[in-house]
C-alpha positions in Angstrom: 49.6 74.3 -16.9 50.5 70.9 -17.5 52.4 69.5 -19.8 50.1 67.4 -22.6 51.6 64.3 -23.7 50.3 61.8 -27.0 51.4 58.5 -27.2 51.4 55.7 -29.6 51.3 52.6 -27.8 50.8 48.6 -29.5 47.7 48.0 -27.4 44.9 49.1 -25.2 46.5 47.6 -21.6 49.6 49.7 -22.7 46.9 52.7 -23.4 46.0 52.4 -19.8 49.6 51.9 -18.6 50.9 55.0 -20.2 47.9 57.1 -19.0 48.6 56.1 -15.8 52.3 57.2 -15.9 51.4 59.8 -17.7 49.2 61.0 -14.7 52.3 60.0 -12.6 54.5 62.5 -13.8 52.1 65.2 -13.4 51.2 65.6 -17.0 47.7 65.1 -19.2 47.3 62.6 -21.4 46.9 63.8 -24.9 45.6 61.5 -28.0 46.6 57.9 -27.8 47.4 56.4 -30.7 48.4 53.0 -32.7 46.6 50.5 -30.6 47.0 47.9 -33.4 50.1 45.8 -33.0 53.8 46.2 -33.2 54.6 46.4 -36.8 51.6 49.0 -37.5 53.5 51.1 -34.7 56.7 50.5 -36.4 55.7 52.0 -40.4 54.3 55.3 -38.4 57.4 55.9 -36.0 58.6 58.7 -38.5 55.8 60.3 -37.8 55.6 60.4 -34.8 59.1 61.5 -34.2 58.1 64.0 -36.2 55.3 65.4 -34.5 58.0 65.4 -31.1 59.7 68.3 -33.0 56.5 70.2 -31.6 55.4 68.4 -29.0 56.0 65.7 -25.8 55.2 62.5 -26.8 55.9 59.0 -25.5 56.3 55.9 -27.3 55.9 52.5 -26.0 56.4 49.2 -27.4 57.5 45.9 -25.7 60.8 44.6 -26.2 59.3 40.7 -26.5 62.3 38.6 -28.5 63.3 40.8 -30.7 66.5 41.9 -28.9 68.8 40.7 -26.1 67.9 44.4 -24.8 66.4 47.3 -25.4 69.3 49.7 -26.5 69.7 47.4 -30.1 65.6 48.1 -30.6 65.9 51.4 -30.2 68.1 52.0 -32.2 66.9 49.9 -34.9 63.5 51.6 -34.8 64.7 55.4 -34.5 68.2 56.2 -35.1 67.8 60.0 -34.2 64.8 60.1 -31.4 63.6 63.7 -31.6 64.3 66.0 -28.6 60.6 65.7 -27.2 60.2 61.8 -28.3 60.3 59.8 -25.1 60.9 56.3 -27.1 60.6 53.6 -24.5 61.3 49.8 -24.6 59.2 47.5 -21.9 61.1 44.7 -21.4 60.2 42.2 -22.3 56.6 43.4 -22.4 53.9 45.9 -20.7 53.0 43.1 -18.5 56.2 42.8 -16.8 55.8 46.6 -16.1 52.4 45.5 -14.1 53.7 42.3 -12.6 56.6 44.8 -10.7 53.8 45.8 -8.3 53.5 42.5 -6.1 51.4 44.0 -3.5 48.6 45.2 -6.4 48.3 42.2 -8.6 48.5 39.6 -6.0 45.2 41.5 -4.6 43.9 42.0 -7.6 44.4 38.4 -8.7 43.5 36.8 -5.7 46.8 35.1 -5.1 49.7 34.5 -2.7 52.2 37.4 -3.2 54.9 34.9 -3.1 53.5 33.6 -6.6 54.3 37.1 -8.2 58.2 37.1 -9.7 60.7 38.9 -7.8 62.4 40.4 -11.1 59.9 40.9 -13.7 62.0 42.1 -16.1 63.8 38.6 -16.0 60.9 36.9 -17.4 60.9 35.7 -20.9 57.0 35.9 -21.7 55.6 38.2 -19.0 52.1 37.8 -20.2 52.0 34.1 -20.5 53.4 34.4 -16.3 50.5 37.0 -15.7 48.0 34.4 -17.2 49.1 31.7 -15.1 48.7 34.0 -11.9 45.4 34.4 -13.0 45.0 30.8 -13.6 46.0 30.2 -9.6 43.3 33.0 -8.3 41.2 32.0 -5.8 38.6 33.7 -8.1 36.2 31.8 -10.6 35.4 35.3 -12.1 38.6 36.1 -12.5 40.2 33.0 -14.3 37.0 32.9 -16.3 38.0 36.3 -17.6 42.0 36.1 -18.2 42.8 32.2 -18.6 42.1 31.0 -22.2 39.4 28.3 -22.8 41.0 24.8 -23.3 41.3 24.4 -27.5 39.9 28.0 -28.0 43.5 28.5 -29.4 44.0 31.9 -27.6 47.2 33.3 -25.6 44.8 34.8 -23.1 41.2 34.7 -21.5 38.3 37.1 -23.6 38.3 39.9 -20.7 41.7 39.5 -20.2 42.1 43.3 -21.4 39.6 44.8 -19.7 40.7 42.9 -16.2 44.1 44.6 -17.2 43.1 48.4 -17.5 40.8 48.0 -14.7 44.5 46.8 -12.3 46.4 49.7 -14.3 43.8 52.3 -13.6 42.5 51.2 -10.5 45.4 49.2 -8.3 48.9 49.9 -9.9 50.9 51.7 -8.8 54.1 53.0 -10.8 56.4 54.3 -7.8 56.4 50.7 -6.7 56.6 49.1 -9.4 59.7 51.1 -10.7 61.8 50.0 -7.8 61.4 45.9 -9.4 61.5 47.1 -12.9 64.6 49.1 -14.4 62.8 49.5 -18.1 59.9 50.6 -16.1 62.1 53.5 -13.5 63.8 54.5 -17.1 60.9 55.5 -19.2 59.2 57.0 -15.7 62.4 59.2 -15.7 62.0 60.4 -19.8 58.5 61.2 -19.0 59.6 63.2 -15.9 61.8 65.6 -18.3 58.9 65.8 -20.8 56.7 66.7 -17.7 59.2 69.5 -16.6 60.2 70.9 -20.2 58.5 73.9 -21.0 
């Protein structure tokens, strides 16, 4: 039987990214929850540190600038991580996790593989970079979707989400990416012992 694992997560592209590693480690995804922005994830951690007492359960949030790293945030947010809480920093966000598979996003994009970064972890706003790939494709469709509108005010394009789980689900793939992504080969490996622990 495989291990079931909830999350909590900020968003719905880092829904489909922990699904996906999830999957990875040869576990089922269990209820996903949060979904609406750092600091509502930050007033339920107690809970769901709680709920690890009983259960695997993995929770995600991007690093962004709030630290130089991720060890101050975590310990900031949960002094005493449960022995089933797999508490995981992206640094410095989600997108820098998806940006570690060249190969996959310049496909998916449409785009020179060059044009991806080397180190993704490196990069200060991972999501503004992923926009401006998108920006570059050699698809209309595409930067339609995930490029914002000139004046419409927005950090990204209005299918940028759904463009994003449909790469997670569909093209990414977490082995490679962990080899360009330390924060990414980290939480892979918590997940891995919450897979195996019985």
């Amino acid at each position: 039987m495989p291990a079931i694992i909830s999350a909590a997560v900020e968003g719905v592209t880092d829904e489909a990214v922990v699904r996906r590693l999830i999957v990875h480690v040869g576990a089922e995804p269990g209820p996903v929850y949060g979904k609406s922005g750092k600091p509502h994830l930050k007033e339920r951690i107690q809970g769901y540190n709680n709920a690890a007492r009983h259960a695997p359960w993995l929770v995600l949030v991007d690093l962004d600038q709030d630290a130089d790293c991720a060890p101050p945030l975590r310990a900031a947010w949960i002094p005493a991580p449960a022995p089933q809480l797999c508490f995981r920093v992206a640094v410095r966000s989600v997108e820098a996790w998806i940006m570690a598979d060249a190969d996959a996003i310049a496909g998916f994009l449409g785009i020179a593989r060059a044009k991806v970064p080397s180190d993704p972890d490196r990069v200060s706003e991972p999501k503004q970079a992923l926009v401006n790939l998108a920006r570059a494709s050699r698809r209309k469709a595409t930067r339609e979707d995930m490029v914002p509108r000139e004046g419409s005010g927005r950090a990204v394009g209005p299918a940028y989400a759904s463009r994003m789980i449909e790469l997670v689900s569909t093209h990414w793939r977490p082995a490679i990416a962990s080899q360009r992504s330390d924060s990414l080969r980290r939480a892979i490996g918590c997940l891995q012992r919450l897979a195996g622990a019985p």
